[in-house]
Every structure is written in C-alpha cells, then in structure tokens.
PQR file of N, CA, C, O and H, with PARSE charges and radii, in Angstrom:
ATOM      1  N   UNK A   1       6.899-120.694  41.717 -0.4000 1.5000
ATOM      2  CA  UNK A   1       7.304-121.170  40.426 -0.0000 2.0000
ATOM      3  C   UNK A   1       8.252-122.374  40.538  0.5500 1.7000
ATOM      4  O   UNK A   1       7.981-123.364  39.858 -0.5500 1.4000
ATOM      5  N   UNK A   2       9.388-122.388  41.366 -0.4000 1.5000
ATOM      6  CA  UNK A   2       9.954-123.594  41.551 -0.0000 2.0000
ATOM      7  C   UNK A   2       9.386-124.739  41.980  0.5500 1.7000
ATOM      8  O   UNK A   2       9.831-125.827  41.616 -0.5500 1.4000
ATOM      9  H   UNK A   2       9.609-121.584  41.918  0.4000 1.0000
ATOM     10  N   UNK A   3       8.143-124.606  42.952 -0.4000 1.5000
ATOM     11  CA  UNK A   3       7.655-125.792  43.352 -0.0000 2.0000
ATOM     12  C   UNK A   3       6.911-126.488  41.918  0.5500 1.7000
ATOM     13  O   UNK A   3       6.794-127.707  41.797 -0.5500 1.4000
ATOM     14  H   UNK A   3       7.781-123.722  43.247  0.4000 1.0000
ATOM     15  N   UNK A   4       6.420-125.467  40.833 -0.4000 1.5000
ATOM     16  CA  UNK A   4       5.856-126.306  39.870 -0.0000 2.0000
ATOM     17  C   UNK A   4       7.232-127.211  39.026  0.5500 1.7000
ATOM     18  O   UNK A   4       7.405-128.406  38.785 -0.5500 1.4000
ATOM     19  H   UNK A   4       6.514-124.476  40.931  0.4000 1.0000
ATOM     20  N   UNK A   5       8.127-125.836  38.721 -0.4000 1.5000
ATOM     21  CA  UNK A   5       9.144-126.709  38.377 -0.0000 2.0000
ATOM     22  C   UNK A   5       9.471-128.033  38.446  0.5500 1.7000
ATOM     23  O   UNK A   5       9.549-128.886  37.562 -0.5500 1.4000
ATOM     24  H   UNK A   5       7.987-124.865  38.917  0.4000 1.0000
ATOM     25  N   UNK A   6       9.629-128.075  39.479 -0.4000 1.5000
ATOM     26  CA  UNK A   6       9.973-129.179  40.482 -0.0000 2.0000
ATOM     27  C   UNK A   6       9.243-130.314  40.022  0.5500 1.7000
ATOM     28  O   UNK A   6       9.817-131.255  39.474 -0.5500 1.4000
ATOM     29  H   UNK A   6       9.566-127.381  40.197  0.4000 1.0000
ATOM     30  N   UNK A   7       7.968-130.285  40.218 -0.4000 1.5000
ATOM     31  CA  UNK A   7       6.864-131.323  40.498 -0.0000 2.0000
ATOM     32  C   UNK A   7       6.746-131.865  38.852  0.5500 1.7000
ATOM     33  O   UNK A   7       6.304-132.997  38.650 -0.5500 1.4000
ATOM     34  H   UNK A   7       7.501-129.520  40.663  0.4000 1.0000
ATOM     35  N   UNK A   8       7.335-130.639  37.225 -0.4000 1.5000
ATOM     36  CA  UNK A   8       6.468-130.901  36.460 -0.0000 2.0000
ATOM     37  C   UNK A   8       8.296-132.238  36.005  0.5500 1.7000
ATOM     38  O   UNK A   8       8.457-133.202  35.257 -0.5500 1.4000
ATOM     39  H   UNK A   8       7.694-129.720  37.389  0.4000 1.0000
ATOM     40  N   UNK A   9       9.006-131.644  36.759 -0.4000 1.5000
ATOM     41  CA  UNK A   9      10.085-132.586  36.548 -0.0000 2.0000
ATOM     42  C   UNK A   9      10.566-133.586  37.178  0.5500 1.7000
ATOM     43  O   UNK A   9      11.724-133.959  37.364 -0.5500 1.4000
ATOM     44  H   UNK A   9       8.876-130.861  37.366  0.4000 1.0000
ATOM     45  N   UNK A  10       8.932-134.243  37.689 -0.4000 1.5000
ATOM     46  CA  UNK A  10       8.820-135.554  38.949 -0.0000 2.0000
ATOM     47  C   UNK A  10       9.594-135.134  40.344  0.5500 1.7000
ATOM     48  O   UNK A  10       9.535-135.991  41.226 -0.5500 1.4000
ATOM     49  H   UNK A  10       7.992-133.940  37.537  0.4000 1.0000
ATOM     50  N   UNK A  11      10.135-134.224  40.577 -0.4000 1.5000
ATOM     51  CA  UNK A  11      10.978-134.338  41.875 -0.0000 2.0000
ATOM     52  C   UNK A  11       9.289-134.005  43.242  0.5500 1.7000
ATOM     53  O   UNK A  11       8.207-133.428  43.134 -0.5500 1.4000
ATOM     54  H   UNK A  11      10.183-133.529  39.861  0.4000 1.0000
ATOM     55  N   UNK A  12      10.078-134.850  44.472 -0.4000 1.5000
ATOM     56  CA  UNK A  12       9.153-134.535  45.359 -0.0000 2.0000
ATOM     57  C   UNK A  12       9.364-133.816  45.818  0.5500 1.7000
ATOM     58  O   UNK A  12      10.544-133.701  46.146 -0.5500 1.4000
ATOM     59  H   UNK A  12      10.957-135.319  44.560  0.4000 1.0000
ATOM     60  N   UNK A  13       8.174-132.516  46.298 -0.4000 1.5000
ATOM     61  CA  UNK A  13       8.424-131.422  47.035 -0.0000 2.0000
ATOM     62  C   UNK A  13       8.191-131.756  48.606  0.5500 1.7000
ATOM     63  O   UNK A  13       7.648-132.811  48.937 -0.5500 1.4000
ATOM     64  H   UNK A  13       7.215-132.610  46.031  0.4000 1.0000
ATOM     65  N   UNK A  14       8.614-130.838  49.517 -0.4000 1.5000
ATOM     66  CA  UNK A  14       8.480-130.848  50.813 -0.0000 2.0000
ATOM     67  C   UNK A  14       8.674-130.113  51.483  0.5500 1.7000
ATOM     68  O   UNK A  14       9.741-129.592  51.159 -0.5500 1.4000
ATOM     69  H   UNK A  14       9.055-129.982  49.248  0.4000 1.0000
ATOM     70  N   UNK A  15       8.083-129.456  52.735 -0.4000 1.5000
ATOM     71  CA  UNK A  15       7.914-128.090  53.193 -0.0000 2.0000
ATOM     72  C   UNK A  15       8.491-128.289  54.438  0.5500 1.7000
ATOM     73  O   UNK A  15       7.864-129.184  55.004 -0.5500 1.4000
ATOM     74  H   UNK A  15       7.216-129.880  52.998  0.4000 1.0000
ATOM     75  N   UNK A  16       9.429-127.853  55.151 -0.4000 1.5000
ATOM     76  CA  UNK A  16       9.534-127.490  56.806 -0.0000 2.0000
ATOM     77  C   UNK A  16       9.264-126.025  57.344  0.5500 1.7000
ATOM     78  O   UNK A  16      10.108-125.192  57.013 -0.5500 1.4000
ATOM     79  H   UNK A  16       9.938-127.125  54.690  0.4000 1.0000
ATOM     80  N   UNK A  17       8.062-125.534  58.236 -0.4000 1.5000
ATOM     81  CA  UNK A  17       7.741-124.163  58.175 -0.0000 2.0000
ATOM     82  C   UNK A  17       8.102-124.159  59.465  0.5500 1.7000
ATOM     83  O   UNK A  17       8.548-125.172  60.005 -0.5500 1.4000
ATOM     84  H   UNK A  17       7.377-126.211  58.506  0.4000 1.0000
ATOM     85  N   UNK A  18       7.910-122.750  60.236 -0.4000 1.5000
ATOM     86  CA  UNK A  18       7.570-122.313  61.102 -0.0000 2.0000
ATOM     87  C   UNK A  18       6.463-121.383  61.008  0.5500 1.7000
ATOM     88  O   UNK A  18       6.528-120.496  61.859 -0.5500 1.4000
ATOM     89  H   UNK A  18       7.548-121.927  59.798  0.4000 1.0000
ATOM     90  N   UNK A  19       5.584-121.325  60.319 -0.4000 1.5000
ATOM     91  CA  UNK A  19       4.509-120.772  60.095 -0.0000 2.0000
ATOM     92  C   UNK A  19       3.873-121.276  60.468  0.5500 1.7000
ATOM     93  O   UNK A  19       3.723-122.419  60.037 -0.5500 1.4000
ATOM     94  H   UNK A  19       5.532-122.046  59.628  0.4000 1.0000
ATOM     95  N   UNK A  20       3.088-120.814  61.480 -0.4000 1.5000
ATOM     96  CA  UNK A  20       1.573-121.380  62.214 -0.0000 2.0000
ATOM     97  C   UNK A  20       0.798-121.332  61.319  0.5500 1.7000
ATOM     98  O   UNK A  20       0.073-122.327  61.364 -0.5500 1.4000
ATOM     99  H   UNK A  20       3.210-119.885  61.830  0.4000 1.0000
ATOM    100  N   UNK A  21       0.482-120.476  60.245 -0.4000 1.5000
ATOM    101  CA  UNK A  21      -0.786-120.148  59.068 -0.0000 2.0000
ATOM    102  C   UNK A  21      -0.477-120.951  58.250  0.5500 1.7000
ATOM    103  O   UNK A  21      -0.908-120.803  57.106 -0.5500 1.4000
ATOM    104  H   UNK A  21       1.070-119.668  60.208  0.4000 1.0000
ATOM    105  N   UNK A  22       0.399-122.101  58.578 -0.4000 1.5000
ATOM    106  CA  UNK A  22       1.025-122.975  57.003 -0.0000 2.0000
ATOM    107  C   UNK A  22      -0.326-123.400  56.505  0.5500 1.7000
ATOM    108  O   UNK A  22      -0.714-123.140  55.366 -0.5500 1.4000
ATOM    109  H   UNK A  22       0.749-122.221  59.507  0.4000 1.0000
ATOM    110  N   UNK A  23      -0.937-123.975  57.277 -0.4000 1.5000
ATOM    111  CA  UNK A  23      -2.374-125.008  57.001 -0.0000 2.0000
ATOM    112  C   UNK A  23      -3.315-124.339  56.140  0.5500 1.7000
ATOM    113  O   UNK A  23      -4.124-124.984  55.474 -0.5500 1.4000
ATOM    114  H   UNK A  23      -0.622-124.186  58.202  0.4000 1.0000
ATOM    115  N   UNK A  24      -3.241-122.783  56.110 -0.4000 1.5000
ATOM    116  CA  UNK A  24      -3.809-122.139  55.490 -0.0000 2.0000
ATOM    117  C   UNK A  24      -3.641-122.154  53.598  0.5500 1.7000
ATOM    118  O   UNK A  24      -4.448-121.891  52.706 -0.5500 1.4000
ATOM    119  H   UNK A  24      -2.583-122.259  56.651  0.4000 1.0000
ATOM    120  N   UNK A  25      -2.281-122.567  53.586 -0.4000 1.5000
ATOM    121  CA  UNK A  25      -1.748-122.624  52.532 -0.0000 2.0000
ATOM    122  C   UNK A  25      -0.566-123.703  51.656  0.5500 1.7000
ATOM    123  O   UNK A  25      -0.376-123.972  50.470 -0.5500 1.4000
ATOM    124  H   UNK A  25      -1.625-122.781  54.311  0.4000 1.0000
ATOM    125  N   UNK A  26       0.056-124.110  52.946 -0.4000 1.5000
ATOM    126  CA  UNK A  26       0.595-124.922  52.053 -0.0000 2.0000
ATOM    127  C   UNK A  26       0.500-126.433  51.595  0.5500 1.7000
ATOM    128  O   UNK A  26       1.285-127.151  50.976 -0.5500 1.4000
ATOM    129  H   UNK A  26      -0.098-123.891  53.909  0.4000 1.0000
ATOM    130  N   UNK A  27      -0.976-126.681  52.225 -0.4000 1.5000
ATOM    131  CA  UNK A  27      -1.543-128.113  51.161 -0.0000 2.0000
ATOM    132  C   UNK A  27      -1.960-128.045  49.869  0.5500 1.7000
ATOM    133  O   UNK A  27      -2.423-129.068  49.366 -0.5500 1.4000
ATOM    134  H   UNK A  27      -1.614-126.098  52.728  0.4000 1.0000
ATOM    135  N   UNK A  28      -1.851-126.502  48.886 -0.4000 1.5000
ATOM    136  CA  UNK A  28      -2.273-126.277  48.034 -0.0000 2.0000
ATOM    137  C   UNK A  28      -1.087-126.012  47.364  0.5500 1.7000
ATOM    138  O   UNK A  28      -1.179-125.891  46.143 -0.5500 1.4000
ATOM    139  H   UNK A  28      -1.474-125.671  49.296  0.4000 1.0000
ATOM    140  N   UNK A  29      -0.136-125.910  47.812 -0.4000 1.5000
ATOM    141  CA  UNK A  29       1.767-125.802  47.106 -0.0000 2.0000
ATOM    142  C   UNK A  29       2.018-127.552  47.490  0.5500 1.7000
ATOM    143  O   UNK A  29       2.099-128.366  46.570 -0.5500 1.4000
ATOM    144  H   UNK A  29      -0.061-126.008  48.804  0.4000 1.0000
ATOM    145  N   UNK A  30       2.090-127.845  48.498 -0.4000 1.5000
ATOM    146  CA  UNK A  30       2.754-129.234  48.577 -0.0000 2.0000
ATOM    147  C   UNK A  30       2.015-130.304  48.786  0.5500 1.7000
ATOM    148  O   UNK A  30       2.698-131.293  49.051 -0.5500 1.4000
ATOM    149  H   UNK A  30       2.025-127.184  49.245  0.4000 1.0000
ATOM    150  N   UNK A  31       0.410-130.554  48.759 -0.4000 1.5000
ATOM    151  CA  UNK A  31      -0.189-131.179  49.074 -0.0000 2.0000
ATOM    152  C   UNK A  31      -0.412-131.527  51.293  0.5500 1.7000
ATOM    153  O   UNK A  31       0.366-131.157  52.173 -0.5500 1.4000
ATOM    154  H   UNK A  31      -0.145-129.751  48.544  0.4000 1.0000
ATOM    155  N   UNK A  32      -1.543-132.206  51.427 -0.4000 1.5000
ATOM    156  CA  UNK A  32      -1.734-132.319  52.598 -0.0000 2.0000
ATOM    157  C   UNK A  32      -0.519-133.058  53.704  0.5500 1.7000
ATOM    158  O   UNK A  32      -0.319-132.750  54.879 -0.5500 1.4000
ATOM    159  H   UNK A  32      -2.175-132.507  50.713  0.4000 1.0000
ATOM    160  N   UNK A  33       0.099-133.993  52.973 -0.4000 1.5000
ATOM    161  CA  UNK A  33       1.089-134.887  53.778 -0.0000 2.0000
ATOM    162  C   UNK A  33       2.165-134.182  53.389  0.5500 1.7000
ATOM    163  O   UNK A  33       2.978-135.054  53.694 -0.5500 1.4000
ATOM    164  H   UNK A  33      -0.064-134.242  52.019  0.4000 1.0000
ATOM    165  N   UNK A  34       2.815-133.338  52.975 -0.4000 1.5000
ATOM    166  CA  UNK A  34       4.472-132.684  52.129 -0.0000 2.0000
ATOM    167  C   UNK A  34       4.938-131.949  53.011  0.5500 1.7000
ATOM    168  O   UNK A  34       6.137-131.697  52.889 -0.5500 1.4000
ATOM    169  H   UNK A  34       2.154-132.630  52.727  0.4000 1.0000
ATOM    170  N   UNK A  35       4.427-131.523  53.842 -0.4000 1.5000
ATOM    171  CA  UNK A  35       4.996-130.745  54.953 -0.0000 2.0000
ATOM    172  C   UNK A  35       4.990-130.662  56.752  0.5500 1.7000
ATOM    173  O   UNK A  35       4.015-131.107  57.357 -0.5500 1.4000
ATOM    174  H   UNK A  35       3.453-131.728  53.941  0.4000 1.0000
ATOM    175  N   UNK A  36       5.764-130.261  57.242 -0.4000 1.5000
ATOM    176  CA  UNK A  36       5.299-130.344  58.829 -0.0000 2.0000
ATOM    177  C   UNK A  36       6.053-128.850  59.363  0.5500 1.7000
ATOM    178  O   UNK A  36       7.053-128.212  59.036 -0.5500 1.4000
ATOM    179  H   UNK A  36       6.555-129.899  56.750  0.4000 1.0000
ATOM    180  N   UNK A  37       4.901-128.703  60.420 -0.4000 1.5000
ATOM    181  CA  UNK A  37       5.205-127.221  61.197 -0.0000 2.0000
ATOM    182  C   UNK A  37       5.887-127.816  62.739  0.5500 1.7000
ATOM    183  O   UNK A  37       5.599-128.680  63.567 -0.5500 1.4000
ATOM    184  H   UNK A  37       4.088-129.222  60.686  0.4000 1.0000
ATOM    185  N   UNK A  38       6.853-126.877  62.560 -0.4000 1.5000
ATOM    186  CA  UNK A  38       8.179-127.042  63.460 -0.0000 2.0000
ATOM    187  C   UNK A  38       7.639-125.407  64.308  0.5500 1.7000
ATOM    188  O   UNK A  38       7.585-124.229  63.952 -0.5500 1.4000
ATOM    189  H   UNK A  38       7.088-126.175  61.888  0.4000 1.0000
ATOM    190  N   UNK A  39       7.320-126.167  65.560 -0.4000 1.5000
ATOM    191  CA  UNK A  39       6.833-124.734  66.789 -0.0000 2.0000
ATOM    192  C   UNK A  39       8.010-124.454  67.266  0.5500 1.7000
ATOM    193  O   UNK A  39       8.470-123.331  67.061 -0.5500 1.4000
ATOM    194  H   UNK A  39       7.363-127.123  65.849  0.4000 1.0000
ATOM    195  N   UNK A  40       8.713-125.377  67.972 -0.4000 1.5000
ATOM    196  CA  UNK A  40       9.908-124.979  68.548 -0.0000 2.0000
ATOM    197  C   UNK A  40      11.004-125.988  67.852  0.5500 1.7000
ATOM    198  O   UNK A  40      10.806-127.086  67.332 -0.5500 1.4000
ATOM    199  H   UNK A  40       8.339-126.290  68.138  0.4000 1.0000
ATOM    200  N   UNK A  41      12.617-125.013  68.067 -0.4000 1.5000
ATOM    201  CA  UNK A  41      13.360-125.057  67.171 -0.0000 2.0000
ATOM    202  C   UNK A  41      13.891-126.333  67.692  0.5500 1.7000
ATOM    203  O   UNK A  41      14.265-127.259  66.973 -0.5500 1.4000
ATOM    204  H   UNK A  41      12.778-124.121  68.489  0.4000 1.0000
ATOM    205  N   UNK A  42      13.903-126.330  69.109 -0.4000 1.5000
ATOM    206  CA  UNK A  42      14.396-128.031  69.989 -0.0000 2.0000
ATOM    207  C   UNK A  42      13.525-129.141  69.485  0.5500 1.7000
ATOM    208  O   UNK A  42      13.747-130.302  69.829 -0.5500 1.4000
ATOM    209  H   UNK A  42      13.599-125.577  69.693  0.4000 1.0000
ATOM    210  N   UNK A  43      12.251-128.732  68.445 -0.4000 1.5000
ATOM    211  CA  UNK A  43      11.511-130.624  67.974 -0.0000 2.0000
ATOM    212  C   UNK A  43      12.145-130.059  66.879  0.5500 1.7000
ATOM    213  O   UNK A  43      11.951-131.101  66.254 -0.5500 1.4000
ATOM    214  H   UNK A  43      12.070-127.789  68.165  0.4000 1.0000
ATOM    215  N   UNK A  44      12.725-129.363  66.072 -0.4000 1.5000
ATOM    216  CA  UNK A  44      13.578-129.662  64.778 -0.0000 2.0000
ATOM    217  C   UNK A  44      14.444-130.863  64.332  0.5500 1.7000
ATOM    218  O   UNK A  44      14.510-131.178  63.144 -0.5500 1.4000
ATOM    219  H   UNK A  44      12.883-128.516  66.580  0.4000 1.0000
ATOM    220  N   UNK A  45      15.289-131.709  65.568 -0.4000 1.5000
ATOM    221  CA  UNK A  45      16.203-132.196  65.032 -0.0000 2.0000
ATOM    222  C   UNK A  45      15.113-134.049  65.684  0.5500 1.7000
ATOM    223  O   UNK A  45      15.565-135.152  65.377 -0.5500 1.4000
ATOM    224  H   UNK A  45      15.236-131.453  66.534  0.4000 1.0000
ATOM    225  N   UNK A  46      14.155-133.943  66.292 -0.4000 1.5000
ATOM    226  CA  UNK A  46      13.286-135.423  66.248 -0.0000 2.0000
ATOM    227  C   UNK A  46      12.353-135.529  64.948  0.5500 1.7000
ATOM    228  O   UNK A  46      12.094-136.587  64.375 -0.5500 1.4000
ATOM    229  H   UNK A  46      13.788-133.047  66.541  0.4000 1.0000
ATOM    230  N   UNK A  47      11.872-134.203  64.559 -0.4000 1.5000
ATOM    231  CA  UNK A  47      10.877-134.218  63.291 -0.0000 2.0000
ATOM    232  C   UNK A  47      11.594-134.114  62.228  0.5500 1.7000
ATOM    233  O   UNK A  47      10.858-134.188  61.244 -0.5500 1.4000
ATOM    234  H   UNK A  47      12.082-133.343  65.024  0.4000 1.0000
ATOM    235  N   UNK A  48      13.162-133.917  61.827 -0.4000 1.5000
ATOM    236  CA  UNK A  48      13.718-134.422  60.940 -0.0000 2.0000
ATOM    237  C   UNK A  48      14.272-135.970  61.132  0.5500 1.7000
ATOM    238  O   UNK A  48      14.764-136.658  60.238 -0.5500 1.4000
ATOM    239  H   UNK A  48      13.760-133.858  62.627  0.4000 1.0000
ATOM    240  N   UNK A  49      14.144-136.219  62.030 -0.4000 1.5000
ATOM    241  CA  UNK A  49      14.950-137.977  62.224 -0.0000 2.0000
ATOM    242  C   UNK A  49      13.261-138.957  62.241  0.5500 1.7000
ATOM    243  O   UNK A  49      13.058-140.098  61.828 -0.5500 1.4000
ATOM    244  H   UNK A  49      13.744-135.661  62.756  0.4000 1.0000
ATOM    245  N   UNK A  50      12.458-138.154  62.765 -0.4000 1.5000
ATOM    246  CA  UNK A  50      11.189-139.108  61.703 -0.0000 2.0000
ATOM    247  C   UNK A  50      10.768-138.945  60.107  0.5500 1.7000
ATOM    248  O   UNK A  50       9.944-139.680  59.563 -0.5500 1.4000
ATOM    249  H   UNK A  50      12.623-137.227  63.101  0.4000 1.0000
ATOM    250  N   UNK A  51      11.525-137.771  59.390 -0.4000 1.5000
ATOM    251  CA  UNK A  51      11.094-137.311  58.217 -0.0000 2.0000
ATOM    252  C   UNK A  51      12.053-138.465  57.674  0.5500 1.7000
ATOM    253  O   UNK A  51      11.783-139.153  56.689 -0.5500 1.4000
ATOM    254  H   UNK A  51      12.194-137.173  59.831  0.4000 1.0000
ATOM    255  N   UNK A  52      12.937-138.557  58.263 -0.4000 1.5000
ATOM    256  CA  UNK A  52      13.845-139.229  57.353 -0.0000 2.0000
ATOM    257  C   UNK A  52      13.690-140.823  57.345  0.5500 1.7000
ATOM    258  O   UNK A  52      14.094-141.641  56.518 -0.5500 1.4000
ATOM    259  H   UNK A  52      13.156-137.998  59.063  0.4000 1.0000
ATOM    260  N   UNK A  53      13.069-140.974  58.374 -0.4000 1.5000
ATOM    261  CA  UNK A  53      12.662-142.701  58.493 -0.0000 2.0000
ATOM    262  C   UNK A  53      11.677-142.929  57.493  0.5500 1.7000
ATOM    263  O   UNK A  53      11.685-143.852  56.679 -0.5500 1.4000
ATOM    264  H   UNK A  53      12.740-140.310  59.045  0.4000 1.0000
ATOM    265  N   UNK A  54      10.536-141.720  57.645 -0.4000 1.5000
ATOM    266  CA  UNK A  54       9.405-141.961  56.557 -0.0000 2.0000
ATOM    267  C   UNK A  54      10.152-142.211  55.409  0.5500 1.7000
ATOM    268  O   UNK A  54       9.893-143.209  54.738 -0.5500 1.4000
ATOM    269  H   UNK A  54      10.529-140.970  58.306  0.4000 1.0000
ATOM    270  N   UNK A  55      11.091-141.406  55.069 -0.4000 1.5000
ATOM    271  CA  UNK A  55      11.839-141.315  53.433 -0.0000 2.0000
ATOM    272  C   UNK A  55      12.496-142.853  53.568  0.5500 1.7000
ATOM    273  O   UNK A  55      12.477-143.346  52.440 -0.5500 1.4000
ATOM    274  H   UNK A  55      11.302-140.595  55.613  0.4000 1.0000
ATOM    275  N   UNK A  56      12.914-143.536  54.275 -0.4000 1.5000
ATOM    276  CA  UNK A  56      13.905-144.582  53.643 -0.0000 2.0000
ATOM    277  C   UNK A  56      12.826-145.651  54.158  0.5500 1.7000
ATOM    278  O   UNK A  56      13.112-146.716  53.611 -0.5500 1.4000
ATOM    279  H   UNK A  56      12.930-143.136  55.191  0.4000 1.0000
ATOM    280  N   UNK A  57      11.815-145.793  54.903 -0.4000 1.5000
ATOM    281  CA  UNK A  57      10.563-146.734  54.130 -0.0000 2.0000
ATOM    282  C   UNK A  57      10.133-146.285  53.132  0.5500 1.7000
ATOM    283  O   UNK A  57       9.807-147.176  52.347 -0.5500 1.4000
ATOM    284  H   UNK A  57      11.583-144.928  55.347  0.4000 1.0000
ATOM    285  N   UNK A  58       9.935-145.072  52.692 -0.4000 1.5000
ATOM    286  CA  UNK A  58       9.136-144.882  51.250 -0.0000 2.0000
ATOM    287  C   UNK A  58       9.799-145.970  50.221  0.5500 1.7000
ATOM    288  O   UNK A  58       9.228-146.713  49.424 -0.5500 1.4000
ATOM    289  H   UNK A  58      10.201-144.348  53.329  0.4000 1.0000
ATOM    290  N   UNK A  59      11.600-145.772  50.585 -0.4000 1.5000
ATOM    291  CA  UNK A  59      12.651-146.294  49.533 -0.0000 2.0000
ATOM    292  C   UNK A  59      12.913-147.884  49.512  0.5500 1.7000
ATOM    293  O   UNK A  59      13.183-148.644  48.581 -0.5500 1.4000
ATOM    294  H   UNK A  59      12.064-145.167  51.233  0.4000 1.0000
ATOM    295  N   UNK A  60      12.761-148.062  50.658 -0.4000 1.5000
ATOM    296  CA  UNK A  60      12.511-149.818  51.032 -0.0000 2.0000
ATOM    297  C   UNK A  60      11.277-150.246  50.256  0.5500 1.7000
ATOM    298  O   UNK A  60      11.476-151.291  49.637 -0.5500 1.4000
ATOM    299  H   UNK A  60      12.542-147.446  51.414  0.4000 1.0000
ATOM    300  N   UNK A  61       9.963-149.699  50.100 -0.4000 1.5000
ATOM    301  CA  UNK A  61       8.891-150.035  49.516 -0.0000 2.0000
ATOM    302  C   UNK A  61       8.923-150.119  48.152  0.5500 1.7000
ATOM    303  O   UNK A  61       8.564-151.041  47.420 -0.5500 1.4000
ATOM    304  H   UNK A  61       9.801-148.850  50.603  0.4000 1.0000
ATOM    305  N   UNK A  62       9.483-148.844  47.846 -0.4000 1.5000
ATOM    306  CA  UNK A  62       9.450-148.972  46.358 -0.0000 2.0000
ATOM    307  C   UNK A  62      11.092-150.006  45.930  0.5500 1.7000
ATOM    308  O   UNK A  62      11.197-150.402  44.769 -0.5500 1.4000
ATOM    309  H   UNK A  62       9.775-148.095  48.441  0.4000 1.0000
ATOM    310  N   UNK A  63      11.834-150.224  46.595 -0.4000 1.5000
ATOM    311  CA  UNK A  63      12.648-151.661  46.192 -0.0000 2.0000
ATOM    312  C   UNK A  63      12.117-152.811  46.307  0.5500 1.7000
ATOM    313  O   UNK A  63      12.683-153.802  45.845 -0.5500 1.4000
ATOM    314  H   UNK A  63      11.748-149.903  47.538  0.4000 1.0000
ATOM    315  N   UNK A  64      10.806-152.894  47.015 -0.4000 1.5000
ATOM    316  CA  UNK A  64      10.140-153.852  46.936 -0.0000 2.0000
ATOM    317  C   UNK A  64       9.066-153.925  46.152  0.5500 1.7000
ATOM    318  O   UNK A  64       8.593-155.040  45.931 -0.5500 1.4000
ATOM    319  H   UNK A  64      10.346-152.089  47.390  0.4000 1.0000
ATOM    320  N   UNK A  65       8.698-153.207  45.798 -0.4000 1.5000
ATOM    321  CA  UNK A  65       7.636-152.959  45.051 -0.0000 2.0000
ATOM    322  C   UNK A  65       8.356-153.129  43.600  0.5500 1.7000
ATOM    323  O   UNK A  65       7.846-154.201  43.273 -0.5500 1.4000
ATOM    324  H   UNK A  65       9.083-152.301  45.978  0.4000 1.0000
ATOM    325  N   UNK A  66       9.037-152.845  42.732 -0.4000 1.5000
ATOM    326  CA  UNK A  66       9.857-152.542  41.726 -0.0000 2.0000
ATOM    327  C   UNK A  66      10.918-153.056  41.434  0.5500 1.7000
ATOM    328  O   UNK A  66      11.033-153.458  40.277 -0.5500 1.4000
ATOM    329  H   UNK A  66       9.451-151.974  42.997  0.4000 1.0000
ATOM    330  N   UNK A  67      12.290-153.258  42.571 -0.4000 1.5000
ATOM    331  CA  UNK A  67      12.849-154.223  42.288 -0.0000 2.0000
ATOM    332  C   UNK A  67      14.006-153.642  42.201  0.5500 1.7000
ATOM    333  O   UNK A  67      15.087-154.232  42.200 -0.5500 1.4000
ATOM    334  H   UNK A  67      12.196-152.931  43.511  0.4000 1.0000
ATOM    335  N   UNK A  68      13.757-151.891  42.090 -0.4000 1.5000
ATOM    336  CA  UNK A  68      14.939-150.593  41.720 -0.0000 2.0000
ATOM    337  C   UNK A  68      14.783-149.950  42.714  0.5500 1.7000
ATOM    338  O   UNK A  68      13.727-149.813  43.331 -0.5500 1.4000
ATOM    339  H   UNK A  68      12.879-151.412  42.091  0.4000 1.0000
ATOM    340  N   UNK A  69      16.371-149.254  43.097 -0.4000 1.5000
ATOM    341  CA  UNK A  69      16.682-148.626  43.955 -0.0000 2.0000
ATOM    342  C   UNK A  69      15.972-147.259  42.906  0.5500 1.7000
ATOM    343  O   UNK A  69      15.569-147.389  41.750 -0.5500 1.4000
ATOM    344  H   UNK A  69      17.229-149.366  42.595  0.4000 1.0000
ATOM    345  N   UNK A  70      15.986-145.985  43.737 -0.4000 1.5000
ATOM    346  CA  UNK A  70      15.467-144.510  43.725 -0.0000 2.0000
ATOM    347  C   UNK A  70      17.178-144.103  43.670  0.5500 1.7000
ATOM    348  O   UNK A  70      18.091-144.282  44.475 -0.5500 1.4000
ATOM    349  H   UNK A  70      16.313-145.880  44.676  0.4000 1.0000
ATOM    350  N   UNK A  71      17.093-143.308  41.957 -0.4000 1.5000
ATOM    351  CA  UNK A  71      18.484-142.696  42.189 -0.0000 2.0000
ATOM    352  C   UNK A  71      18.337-141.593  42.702  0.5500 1.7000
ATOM    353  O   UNK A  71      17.271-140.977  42.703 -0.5500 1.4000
ATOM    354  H   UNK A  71      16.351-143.162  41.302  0.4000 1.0000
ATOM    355  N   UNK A  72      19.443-141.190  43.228 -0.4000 1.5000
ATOM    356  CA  UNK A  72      19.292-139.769  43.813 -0.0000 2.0000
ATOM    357  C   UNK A  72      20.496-139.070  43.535  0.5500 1.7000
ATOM    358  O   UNK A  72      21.447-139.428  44.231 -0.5500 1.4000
ATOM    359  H   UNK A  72      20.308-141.690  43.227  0.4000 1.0000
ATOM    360  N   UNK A  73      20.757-138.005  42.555 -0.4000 1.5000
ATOM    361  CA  UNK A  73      22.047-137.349  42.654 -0.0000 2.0000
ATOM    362  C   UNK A  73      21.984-136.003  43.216  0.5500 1.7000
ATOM    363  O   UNK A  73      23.013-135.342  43.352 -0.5500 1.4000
ATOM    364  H   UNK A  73      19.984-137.714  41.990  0.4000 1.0000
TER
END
C-alpha cells in the first residue's frame, strides 16, 4: 500500500533486497530498473555509491533538461 501511495504522490520508489526471489516480484511493485539485489553485505556499501551516482546524473539531467533543480525535503 505505501508503494502505491508513494508513486500516486509522484515520489520515486526503490528497492534494496536481499532476496534472491526479488526478480520474481519486485518489477511488478517497483518496476524493472527500481531495484538491486545485494548477495553479500560487503557489495552493500559499492552498490549504494553507484546508486547514488545514478541519482545525481538523473539530477544533473533533469537541470539540464528543465533548467530546475529537483527539490527534495
């Protein structure tokens, strides 16, 4: 229920699992690209420091694209 929440109030959702069966299910809660499966807990802290690069090109693009920063409170 929160993920609809979420989505029907524009926010982006995003998944970090340790669920091997994620694939089974959660491209149908967060779509195919919204999430990544974390096997071991030592690639946790490289697959958040690429999650986060993806996020601040997303934010560079759309300042370029638009012209506006993405507020975020």
């Amino acid at each position: 229920m929160a993920i609809i929440e979420a989505k029907q109030q524009m926010f982006e959702t995003f998944c970090i699992t340790i669920d091997e069966d994620a694939n089974q299910y959660l491209p149908y809660l967060f779509g195919q690209q919204n999430f990544i499966l974390v096997k071991r807990a030592v690639d946790l802290p490289n697959k958040l420091l690429k999650l986060y690069a993806q996020l601040r090109m997303a934010d560079f693009l759309h300042i370029l694209s638009t012209g506006r920063e993405i507020k975020i409170s």
